[in-house]
C-alpha positions in Angstrom: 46.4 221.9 157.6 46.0 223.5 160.9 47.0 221.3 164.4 44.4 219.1 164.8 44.1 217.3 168.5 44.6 214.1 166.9 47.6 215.6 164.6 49.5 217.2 167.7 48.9 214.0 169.9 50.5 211.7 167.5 53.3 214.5 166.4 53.9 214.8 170.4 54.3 211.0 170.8 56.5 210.7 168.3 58.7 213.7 170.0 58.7 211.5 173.4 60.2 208.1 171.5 63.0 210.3 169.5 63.8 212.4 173.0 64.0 208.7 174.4 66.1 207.7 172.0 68.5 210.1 171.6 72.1 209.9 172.5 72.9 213.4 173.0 69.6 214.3 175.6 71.6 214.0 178.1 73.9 216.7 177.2 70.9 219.3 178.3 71.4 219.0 181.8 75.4 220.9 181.0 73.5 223.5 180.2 71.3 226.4 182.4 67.9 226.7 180.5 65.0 228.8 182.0 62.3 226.6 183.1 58.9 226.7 180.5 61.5 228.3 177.6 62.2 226.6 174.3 65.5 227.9 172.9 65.9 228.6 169.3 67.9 231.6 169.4 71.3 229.5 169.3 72.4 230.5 166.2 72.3 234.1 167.5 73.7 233.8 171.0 74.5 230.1 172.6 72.6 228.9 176.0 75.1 229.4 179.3 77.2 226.2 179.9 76.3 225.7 183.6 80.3 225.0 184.4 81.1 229.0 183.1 80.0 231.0 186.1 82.4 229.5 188.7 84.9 229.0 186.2 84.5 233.2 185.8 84.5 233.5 189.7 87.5 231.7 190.2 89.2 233.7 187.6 88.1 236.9 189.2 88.6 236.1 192.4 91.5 233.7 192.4 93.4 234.5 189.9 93.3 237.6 189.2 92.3 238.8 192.8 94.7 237.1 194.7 97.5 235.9 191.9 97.3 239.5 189.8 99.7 239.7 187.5 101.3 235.9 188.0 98.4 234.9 186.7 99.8 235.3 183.3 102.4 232.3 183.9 101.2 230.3 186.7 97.2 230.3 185.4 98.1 230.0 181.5 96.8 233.5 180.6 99.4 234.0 178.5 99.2 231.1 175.8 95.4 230.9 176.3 94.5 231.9 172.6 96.2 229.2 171.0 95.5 226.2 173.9 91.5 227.3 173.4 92.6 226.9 169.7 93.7 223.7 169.7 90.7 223.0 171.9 88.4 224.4 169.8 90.2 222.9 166.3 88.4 219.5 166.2 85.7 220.4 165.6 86.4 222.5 162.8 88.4 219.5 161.5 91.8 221.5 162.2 94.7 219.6 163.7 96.5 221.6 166.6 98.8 224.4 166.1 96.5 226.0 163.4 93.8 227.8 165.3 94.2 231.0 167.4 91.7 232.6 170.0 90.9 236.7 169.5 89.6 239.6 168.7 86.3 239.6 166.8 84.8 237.9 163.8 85.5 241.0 161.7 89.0 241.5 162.9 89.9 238.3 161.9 87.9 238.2 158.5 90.2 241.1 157.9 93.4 239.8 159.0 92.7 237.0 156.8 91.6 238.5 153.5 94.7 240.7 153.2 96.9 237.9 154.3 95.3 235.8 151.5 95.9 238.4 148.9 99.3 238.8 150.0 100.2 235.1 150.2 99.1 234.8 146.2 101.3 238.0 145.7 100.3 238.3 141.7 99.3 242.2 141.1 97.8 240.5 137.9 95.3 238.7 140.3 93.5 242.5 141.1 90.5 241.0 141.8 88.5 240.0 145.3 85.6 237.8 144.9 83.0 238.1 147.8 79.7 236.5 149.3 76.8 238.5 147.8 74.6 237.4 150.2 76.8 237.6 153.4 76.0 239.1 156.4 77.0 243.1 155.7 79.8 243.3 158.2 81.5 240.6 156.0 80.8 243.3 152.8 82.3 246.6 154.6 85.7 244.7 155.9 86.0 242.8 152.6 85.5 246.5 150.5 88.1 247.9 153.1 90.4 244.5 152.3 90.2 246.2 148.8 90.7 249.3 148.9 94.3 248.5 150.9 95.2 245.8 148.9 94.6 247.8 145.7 92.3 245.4 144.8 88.6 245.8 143.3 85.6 243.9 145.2 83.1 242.0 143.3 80.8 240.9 145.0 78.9 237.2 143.5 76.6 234.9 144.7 78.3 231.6 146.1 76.2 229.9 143.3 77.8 232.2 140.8 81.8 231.6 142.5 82.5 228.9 139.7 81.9 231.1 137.0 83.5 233.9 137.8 86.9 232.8 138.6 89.5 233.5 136.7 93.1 234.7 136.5 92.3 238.4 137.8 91.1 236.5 141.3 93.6 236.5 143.9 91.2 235.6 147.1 87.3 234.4 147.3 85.4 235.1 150.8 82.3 233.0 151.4 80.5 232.0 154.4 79.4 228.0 155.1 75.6 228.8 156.1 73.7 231.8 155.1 73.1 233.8 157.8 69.4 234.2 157.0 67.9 231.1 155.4 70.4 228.6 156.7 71.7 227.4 153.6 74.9 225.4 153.7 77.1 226.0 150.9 79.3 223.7 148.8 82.9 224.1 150.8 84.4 221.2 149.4 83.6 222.4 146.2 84.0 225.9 145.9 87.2 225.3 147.7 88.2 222.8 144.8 87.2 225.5 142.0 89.0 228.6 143.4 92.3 226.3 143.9 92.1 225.5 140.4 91.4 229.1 139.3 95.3 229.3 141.4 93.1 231.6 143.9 92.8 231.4 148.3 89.7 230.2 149.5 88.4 232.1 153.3 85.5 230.8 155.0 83.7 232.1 157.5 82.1 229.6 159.8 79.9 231.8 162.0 77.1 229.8 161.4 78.0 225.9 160.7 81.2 225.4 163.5 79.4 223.5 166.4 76.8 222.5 164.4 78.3 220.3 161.7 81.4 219.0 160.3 83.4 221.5 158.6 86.5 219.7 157.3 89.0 222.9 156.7 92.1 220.0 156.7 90.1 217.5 154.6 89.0 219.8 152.0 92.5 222.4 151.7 90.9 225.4 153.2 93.3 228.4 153.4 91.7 230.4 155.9 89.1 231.0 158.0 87.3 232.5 160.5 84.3 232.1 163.2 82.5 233.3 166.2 82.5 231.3 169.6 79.4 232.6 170.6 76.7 230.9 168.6 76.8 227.2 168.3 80.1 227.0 170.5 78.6 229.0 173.4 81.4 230.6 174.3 78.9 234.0 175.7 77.9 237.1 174.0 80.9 238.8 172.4 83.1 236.1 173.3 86.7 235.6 171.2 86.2 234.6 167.4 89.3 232.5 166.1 91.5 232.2 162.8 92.2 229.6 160.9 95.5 229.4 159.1 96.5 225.8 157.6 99.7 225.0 157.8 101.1 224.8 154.6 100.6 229.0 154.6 102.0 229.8 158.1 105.6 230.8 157.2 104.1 233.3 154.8 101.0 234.3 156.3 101.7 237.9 156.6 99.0 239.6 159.3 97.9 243.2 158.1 97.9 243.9 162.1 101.4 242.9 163.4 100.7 243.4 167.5 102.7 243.0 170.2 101.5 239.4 171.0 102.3 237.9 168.1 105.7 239.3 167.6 108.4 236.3 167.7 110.0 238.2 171.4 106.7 239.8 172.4 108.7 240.8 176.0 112.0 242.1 173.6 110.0 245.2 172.9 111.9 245.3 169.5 110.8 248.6 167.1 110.6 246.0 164.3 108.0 243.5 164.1 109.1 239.8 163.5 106.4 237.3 163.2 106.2 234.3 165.3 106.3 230.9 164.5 102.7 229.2 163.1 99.3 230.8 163.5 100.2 232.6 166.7 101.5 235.7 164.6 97.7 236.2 163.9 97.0 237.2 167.7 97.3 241.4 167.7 96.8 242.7 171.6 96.4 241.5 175.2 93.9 238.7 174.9 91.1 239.1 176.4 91.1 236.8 179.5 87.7 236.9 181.1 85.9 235.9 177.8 88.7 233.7 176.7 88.4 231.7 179.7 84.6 231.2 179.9 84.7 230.1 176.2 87.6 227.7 177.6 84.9 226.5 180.2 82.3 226.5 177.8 84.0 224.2 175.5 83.7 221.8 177.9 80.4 220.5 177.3 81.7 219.1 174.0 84.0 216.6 175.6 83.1 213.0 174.5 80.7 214.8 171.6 82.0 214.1 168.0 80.5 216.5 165.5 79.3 213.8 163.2 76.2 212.7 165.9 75.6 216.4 166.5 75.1 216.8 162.5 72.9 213.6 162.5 70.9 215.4 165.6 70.7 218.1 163.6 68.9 217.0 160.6 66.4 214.9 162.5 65.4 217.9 164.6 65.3 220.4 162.1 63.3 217.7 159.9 60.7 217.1 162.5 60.4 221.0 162.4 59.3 220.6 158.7 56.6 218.4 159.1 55.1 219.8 162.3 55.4 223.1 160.2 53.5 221.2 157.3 50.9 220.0 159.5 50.3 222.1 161.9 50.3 225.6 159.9 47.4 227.1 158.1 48.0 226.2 154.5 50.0 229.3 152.7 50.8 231.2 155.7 54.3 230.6 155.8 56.9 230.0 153.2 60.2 228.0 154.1 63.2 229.1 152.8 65.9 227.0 153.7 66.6 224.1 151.6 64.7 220.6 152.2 67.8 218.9 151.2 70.2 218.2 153.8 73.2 218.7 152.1 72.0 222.3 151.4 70.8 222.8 154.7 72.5 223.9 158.0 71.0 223.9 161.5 68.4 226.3 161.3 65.0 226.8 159.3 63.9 229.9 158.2 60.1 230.8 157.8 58.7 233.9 155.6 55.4 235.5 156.3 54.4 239.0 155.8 53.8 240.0 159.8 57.0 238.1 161.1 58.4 240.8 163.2 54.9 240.5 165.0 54.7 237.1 165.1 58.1 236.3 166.3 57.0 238.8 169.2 53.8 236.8 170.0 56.2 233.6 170.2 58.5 234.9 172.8 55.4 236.1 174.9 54.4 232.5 174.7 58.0 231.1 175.8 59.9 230.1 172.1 62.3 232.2 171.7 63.3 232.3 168.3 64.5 235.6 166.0 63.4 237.9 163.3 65.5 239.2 160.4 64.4 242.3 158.5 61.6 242.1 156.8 60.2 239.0 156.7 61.9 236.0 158.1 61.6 234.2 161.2 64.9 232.1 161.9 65.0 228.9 164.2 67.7 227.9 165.2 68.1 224.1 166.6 71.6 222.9 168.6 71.2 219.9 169.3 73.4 219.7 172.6 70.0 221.6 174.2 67.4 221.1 172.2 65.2 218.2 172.2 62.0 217.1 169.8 59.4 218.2 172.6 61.2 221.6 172.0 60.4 221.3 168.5 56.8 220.3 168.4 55.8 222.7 171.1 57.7 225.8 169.4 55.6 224.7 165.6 52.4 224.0 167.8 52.8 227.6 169.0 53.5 229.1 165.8 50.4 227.4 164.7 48.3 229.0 167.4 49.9 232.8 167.1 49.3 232.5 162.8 45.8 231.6 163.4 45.5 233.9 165.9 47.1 236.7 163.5 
């Protein structure tokens, strides 16, 4: 059914009572949106926290201009990965001293997958299970994790995980939400079945941390791994952070032993010992600039429990759905993220043929939105910006560029 006048009036009434009535509105305003844009690229790159840019300047200028190399003590460089950490670990359902700040997604989804074969330490156990459908970079580090670990990759659906445990699996790499159709996978229950297969569970949380409650604690994660950038909006290339639970730190053994997380980092010892809990999975210098505008950014969660921002969520991401039912030429589109909400994460993926195009025509139009090779427009929908008048102007649009097309 295309959008009538009498189908987008009521649809855009019923956006004004749920923006009226939602708790978290007023969490927009922490936030520095253009004027006239609907943003539903979070889930690629967050909106800018309007409290980073003079956090930056101050750095730049006061602390590093004017207290140089001080700084390190006297501003907190130095144990800025694991304070962010801690920061940062409720709402990945960590308790402190379990999360560190660094390097990039795809160092740490190394770091971790060779510590995890290492912590089972069972050359019987030859085997790495991994994500078939997970973004690639997660494919070429997990193949490298292999190949140095003497182990052989098989790569499995997260579907398929269950049935393809087995004694020969020593670690099993998954991610929470698919990168391209948003679906949220089962990590209280995959978790479960590669425990009881006596294998080590690593999640990546790219897409889910910020948007809904993860439990790693809870549900006896091993490790895992994330990006600040996305829901977190922590900037583009901003610090990802490891996860190591507790109960693995002694022997968590980091495939990249640097300098910062040696137990004397200042003894400049030519043997590496390991310091104490999860801060023997930093590597180099952190890097401070970034670190500290993700430290800014994380702000705008203060007060914010994760389990309203899920509830958001799902009513936004609902409201989507039926505007996209109603408003859309019949056929034109196919949705490919689950309707169910336990399957779903924050996003909703659309197929047509001409998406490239059509997600062009969009962003001409102000709803800015992404397109993944070949055929899938993604929408992303954080709830700490993004309101229902967001959502039925962005379907109303969509509406107007597919009949257009």
């Amino acid at each position: 059914m295309s959008g009538s006048s009498t189908v987008s009036e009521t649809y855009a009434a019923r956006a004004v009572a749920l923006d009226a009535a939602d708790g978290l509105a007023g969490y927009r305003e922490l936030f520095a949106l253009p004027e006239g844009v609907v943003y539903l690229d979070g889930n690629s790159l967050g909106a800018l926290p309007r409290a980073v840019p003079g956090r930056v300047q101050d750095v730049m200028a006061r602390e590093w201009g004017e207290l140089l190399i001080r700084s390190w003590d006297e501003s907190g460089w130095w144990t800025a990965p694991e304070r962010i950490g801690d920061r940062l670990a409720p709402l990945v359902g960590a308790a402190p001293g379990q999360v560190v700040v660094g390097d990039s997604t795809s160092v740490n989804v190394f770091k971790a997958l060779v510590a995890a074969v290492r912590l089972v330490d069972d050359e019987a156990r030859d085997e790495i299970l991994v994500d078939a459908t997970t973004f690639p970079t997660d494919g070429y580090i997990a193949r490298s994790a292999a190949r140095m670990t003497g182990r052989t990759l098989r790569p499995v659906r997260p579907a398929e995980v269950p049935g393809a445990l087995g004694p020969r699996t020593a670690a099993v790499l998954l991610n929470h939400v698919d990168y391209r159709t948003g679906r949220l996978h089962d990590l209280p229950g995959l978790t479960a079945a590669v425990h009881e297969a006596g294998a080590l569970a690593v999640w990546d949380l790219c897409h889910s941390a910020g948007a809904l409650p993860v439990g790693l604690d809870t549900h006896g994660v091993d490790l895992a791994v994330g990006c600040t950038y996305k829901y977190l909006n922590g900037g583009p290339g901003s610090p990802a952070y490891l996860y190591v639970a507790a109960r693995h730190q002694e022997r968590f053994d980091s495939p990249l032993p640097g300098w910062t997380g040696h137990a004397n980092p200042f003894g400049m010892a030519p043997d590496y010992a390991p310091a104490d809990g999860a801060v023997r999975g930093r590597v180099g210098t952190p890097d401070i600039l970034s670190m500290l505008a993700l430290e800014a950014a994380l702000g705008v969660w203060d007060g914010v429990g994760v389990d309203s921002v899920r509830a958001k969520s799902l009513a936004l991401t609902d409201f989507f759905l039926e505007c996209v039912r109603d408003y859309l030429p019949e056929g034109r589109v196919e949705v490919v993220t689950p309707l169910a909400h336990t399957e779903r994460g924050s996003q909703i993926s659309l197929r047509c043929a001409d998406a490239g195009e059509v997600m062009k025509a969009l962003i001409e139009r102000g709803v800015l939105g992404d397109f993944r090779h070949p055929d899938v427009l993604r929408f992303g929908f954080t709830p700490l910006y993004v309101g229902f008048g967001d959502v039925e102007r962005s379907a109303r649009v969509l509406a107007e560029v597919l009949q257009r097309s």
